[in-house]
MARVO-729472 format. One record per residue: x, y, z of N, C-alpha, C in turn; residue number from 1. Coordinates in Angstrom, 3 decimals, decimal comma. Layout:
N
+----------+----------+----------+----------+----------+----------+----------+----------+----------+-----+
!      n.X !      n.Y !      n.Z !     ca.X !     ca.Y !     ca.Z !      c.X !      c.Y !      c.Z !   k !
+----------+----------+----------+----------+----------+----------+----------+----------+----------+-----+
!        X !        Y !        Z !        X !        Y !        Z !        X !        Y !        Z ! NUM !
...
+----------+----------+----------+----------+----------+----------+----------+----------+----------+-----+
END
This chain:
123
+----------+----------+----------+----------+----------+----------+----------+----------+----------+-----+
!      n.X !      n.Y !      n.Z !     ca.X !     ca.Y !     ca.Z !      c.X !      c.Y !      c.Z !   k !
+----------+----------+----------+----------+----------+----------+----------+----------+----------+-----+
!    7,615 !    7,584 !  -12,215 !    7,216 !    8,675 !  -11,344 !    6,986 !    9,924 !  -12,172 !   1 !
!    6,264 !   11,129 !  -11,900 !    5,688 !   11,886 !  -11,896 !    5,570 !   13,203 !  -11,407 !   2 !
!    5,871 !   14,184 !  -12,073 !    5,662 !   15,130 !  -11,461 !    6,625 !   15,853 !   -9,966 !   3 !
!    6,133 !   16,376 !   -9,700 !    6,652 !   17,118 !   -8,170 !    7,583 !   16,257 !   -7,542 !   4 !
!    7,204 !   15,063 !   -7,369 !    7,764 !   13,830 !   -6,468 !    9,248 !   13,151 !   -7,271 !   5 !
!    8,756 !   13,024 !   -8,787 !   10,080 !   12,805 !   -9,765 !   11,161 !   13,668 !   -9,628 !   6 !
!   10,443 !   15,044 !   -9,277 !   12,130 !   15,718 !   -9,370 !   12,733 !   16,182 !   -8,208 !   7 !
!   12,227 !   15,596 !   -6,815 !   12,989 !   15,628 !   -5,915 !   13,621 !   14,521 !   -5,987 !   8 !
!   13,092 !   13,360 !   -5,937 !   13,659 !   12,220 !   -6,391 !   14,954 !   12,511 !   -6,568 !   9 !
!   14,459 !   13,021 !   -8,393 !   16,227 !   13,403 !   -9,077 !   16,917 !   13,919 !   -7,983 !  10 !
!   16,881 !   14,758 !   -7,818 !   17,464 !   15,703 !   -6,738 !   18,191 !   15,142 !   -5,722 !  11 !
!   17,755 !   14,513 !   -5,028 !   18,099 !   13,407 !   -4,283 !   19,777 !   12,129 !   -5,376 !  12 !
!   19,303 !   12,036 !   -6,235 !   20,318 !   11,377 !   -6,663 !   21,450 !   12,077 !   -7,481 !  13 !
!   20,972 !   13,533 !   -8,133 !   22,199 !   14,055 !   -8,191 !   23,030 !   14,290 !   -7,211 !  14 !
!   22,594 !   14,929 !   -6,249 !   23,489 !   15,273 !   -4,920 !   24,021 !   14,009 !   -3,909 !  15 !
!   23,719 !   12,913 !   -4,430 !   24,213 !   11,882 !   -3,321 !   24,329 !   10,670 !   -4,745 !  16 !
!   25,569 !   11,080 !   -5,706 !   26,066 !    9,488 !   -6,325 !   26,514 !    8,904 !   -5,686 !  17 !
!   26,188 !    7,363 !   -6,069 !   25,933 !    6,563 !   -5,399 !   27,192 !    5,146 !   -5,979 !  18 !
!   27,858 !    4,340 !   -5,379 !   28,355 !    3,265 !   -6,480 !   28,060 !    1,562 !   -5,631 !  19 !
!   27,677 !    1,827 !   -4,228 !   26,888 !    0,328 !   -3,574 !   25,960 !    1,041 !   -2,762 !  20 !
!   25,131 !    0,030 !   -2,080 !   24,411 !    0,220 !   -1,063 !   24,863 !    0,087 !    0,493 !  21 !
!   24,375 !    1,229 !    1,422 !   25,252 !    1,596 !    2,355 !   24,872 !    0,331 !    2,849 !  22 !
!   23,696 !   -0,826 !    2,999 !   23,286 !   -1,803 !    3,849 !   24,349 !   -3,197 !    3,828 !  23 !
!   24,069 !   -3,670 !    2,377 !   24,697 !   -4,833 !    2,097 !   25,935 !   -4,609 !    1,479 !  24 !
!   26,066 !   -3,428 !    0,758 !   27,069 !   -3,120 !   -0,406 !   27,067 !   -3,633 !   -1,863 !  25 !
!   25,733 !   -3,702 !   -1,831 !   25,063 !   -4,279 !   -3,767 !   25,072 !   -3,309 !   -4,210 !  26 !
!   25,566 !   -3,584 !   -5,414 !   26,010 !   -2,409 !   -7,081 !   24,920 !   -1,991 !   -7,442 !  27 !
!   23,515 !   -2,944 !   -7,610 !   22,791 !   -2,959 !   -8,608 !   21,407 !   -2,324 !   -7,948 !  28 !
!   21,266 !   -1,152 !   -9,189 !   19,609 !   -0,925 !   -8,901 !   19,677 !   -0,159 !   -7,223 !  29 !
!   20,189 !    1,327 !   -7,444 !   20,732 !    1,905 !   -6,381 !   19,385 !    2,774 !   -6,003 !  30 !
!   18,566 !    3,211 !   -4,685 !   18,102 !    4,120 !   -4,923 !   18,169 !    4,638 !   -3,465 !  31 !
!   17,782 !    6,209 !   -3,195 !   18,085 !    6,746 !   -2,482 !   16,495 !    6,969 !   -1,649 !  32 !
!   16,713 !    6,596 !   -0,283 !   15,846 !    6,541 !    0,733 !   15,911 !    7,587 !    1,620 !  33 !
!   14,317 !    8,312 !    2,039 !   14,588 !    9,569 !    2,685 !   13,847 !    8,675 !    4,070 !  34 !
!   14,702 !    9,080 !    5,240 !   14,351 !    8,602 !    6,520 !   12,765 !    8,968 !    6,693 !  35 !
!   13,278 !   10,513 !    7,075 !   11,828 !   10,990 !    7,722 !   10,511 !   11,051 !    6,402 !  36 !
!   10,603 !    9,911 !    5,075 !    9,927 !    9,787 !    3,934 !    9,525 !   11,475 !    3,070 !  37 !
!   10,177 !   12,364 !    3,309 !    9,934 !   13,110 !    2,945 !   10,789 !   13,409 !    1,528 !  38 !
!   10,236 !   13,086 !    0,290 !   11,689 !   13,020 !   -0,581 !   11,616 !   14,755 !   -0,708 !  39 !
!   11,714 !   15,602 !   -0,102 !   11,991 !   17,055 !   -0,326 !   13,224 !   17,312 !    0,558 !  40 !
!   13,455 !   16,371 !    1,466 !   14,244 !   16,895 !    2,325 !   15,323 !   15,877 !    2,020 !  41 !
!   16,351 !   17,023 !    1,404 !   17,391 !   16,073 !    0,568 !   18,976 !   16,338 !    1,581 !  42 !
!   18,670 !   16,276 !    2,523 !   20,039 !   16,631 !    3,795 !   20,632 !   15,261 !    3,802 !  43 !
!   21,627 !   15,651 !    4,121 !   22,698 !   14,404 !    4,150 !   22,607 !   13,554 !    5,065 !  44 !
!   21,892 !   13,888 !    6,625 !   21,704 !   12,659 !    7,309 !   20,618 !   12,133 !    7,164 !  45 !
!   19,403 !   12,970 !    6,017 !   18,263 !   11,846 !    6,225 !   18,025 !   11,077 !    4,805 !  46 !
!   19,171 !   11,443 !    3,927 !   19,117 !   10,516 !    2,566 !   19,776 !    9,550 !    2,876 !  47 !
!   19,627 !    8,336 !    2,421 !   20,482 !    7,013 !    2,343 !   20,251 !    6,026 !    1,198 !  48 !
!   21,525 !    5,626 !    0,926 !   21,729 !    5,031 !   -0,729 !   21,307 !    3,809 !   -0,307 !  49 !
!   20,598 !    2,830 !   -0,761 !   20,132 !    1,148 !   -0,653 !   19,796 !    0,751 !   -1,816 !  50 !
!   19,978 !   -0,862 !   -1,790 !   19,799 !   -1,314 !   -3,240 !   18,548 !   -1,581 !   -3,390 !  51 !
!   17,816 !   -1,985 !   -4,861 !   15,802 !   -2,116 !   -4,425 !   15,549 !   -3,221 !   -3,360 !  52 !
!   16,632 !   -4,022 !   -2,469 !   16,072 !   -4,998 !   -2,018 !   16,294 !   -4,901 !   -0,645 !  53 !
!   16,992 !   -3,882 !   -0,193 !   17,202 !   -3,002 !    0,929 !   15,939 !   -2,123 !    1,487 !  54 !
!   15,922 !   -1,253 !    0,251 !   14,576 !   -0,225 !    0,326 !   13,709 !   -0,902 !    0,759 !  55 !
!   13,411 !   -1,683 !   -0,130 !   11,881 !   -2,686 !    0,203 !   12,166 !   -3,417 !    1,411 !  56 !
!   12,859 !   -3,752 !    1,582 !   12,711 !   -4,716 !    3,069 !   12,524 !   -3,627 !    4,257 !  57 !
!   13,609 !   -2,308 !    4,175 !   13,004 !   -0,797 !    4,864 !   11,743 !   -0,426 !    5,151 !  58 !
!   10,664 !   -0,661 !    3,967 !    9,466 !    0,545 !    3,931 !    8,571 !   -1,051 !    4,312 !  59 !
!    9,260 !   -2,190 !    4,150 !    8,310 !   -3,757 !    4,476 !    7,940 !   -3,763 !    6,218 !  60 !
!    9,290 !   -3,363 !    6,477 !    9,373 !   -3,612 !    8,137 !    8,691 !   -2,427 !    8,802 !  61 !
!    8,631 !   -1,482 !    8,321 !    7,452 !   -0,319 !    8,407 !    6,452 !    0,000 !    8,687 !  62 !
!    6,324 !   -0,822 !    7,438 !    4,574 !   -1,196 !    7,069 !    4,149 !   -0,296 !    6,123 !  63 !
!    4,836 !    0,481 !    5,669 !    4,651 !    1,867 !    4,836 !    4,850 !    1,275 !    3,292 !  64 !
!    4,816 !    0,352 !    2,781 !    5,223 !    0,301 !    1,602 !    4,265 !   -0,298 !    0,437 !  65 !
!    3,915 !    0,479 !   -0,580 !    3,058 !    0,641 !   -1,466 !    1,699 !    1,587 !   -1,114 !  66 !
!    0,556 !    1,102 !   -0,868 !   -0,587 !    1,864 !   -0,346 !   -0,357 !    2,523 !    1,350 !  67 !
!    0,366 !    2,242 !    1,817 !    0,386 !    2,719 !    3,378 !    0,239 !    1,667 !    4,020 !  68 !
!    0,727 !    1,823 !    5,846 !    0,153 !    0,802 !    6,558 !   -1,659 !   -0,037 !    6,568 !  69 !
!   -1,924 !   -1,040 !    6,837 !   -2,753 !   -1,603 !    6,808 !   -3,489 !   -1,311 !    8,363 !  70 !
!   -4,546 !   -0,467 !    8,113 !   -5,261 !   -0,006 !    9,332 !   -6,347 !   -1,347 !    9,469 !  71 !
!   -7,091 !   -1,447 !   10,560 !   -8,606 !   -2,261 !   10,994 !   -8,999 !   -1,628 !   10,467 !  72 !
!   -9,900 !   -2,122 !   10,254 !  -11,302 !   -1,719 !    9,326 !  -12,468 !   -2,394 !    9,907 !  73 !
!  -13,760 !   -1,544 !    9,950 !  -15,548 !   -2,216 !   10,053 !  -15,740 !   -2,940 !    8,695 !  74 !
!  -15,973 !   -4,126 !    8,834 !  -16,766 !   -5,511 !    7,919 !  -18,253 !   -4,358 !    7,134 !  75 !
!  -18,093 !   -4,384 !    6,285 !  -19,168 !   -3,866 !    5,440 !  -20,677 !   -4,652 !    5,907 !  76 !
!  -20,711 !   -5,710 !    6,150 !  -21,447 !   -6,488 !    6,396 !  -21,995 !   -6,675 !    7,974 !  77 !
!  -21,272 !   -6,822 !    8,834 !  -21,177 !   -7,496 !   10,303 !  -21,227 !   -6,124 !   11,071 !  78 !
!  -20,342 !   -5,538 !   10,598 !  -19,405 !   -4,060 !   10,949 !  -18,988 !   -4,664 !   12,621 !  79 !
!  -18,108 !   -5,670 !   12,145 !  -16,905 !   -5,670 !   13,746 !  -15,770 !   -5,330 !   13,021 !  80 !
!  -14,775 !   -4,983 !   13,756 !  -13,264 !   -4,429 !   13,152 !  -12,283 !   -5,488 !   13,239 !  81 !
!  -11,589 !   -5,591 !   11,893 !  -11,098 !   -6,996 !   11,920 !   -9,725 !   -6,134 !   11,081 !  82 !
!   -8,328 !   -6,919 !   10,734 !   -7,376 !   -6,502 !   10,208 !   -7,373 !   -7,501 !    9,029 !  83 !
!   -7,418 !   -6,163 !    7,746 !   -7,329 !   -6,780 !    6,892 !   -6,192 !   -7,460 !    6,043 !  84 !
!   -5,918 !   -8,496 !    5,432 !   -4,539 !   -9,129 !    4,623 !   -3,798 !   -8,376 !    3,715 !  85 !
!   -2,606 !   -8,112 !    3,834 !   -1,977 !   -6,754 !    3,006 !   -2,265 !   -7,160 !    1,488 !  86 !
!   -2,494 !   -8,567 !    1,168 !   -2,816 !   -8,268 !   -0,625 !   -3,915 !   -8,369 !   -0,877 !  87 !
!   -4,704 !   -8,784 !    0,541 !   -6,265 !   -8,722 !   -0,244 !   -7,098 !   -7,440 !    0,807 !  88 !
!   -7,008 !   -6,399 !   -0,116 !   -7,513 !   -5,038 !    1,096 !   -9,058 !   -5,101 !    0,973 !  89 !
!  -10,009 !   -6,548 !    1,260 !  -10,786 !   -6,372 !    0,862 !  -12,264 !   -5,313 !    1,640 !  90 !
!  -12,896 !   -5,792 !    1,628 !  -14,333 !   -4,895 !    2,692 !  -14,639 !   -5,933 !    3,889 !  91 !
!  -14,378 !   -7,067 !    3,796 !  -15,211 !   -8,041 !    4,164 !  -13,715 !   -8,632 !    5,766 !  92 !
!  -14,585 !   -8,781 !    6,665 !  -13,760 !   -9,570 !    8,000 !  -14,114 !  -11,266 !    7,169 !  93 !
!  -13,022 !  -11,653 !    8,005 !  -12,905 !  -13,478 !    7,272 !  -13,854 !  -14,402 !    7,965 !  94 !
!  -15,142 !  -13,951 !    8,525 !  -16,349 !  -14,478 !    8,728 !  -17,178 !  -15,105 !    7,845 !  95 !
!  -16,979 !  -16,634 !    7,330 !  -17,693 !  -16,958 !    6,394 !  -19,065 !  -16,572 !    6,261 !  96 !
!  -19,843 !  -16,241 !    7,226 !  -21,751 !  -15,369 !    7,049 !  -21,224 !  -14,189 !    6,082 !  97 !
!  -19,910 !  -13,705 !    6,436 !  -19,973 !  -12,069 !    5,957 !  -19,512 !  -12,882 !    4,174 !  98 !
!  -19,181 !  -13,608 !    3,938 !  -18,262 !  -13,984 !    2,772 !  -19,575 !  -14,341 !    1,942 !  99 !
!  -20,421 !  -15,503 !    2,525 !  -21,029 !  -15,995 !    1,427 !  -22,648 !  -14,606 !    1,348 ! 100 !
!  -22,691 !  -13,418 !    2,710 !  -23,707 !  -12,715 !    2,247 !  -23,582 !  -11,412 !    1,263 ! 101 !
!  -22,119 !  -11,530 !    1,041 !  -21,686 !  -10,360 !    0,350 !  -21,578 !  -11,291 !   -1,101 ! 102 !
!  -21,605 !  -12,287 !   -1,370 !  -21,741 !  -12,652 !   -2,445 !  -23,368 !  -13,243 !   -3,010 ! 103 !
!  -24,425 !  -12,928 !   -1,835 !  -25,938 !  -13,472 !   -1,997 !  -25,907 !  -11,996 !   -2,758 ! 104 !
!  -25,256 !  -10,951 !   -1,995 !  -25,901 !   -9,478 !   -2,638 !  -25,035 !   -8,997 !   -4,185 ! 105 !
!  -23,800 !   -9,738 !   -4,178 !  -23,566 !   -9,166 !   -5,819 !  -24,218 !  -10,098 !   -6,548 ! 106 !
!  -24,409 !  -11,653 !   -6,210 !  -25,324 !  -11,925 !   -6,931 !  -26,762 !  -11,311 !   -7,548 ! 107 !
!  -27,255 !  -11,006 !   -6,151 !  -28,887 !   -9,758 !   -6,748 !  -28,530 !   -8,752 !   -7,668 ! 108 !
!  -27,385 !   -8,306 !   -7,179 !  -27,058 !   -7,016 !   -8,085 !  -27,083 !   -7,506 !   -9,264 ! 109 !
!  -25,917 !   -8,081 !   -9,607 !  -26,014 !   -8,886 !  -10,984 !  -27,047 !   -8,826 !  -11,760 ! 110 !
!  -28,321 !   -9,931 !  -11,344 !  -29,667 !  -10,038 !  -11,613 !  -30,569 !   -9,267 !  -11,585 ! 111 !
!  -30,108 !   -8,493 !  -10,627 !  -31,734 !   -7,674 !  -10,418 !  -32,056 !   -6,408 !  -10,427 ! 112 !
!  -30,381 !   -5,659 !  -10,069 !  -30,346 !   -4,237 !  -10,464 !  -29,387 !   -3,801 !   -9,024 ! 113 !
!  -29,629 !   -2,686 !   -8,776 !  -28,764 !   -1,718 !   -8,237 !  -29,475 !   -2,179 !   -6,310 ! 114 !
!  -30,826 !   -2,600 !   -6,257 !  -31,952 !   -2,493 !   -4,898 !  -31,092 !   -4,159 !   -4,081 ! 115 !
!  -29,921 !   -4,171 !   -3,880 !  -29,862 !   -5,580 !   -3,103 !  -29,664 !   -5,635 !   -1,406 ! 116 !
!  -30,202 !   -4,521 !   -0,628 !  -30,591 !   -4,791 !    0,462 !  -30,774 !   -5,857 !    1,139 ! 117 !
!  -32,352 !   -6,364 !    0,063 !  -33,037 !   -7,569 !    0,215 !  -32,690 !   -8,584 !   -0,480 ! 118 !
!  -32,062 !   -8,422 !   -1,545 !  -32,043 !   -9,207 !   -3,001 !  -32,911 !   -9,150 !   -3,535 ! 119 !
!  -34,004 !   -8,046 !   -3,296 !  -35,347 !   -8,138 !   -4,356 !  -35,084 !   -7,342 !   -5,459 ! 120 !
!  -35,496 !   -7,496 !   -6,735 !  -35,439 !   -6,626 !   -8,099 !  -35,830 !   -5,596 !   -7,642 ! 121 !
!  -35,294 !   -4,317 !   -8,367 !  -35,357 !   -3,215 !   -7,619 !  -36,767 !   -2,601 !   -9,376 ! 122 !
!  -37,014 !   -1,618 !   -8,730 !  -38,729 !   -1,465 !   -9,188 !  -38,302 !   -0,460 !  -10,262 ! 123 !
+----------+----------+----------+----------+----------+----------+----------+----------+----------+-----+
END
C-alpha cells in the first residue's frame, strides 16, 4: 500500500494492537477492518481486528472485494445487459454469436488494421 491509504491503515493498527482475531481467534496475519470501509475513520466501534481469512470472507460476502461489486453490464456486441463472472470482467454477455463475432473482429484487426466494423482492411 501506498500513500494516503497506507498511513491510515498504520493508524488503524497502532491504536488497536491486536494478538487474535475477534471472529475465529487466529494469531496469524492480523489485520484491521473498517466497517463503514472508510480506513480514516479509526473509532473503536467501527475498527475490527480479523485474520486475512476473516477479512476476505467479510469484503467476499459483500461483494466489495478487490475491484468493487460486479455491476450488469451492455454486451459490446448485442448490447443486452447480462452479469458478468467475477474473474472474467470481460465486455462480452455468454452468447456464443457475441463470442465467436468479437473474435471475427480482433481477428480483422489483427490483419487488417484498426477499420473492423466490417472486417474490411482499413484504407
Amino acid at each position: 500500500m501506498t500513500g494516503k491509504r497506507n498511513s491510515a491503515h498504520r493508524q488503524a493498527q497502532r491504536k488497536y494492537p491486536a494478538e487474535k482475531c475477534e471472529r475465529c481467534g487466529g494469531t496469524r496475519t492480523l489485520q484491521r477492518h473498517h466497517q463503514d470501509r472508510n480506513p480514516h475513520n479509526n473509532e473503536e466501534m467501527n475498527v475490527e481486528v480479523l485474520c486475512q481469512k476473516c477479512h476476505t470472507a467479510e469484503h467476499m460476502a459483500r461483494g466489495d472485494w478487490g475491484c468493487g461489486p460486479v455491476l450488469p453490464r451492455p454486451c459490446v456486441i448485442c448490447g443486452e445487459t447480462y452479469q458478468p463472472d467475477r474473474k472474467k470482467r470481460g465486455k462480452l454477455c455468454p452468447n456464443p454469436e457475441c463470442l465467436r463475432e468479437m473474435g471475427r473482429r480482433s481477428a480483422a484487426k489483427r490483419w487488417h488494421g484498426e477499420n473492423t466494423s466490417l472486417g474490411l482492411p482499413s484504407e
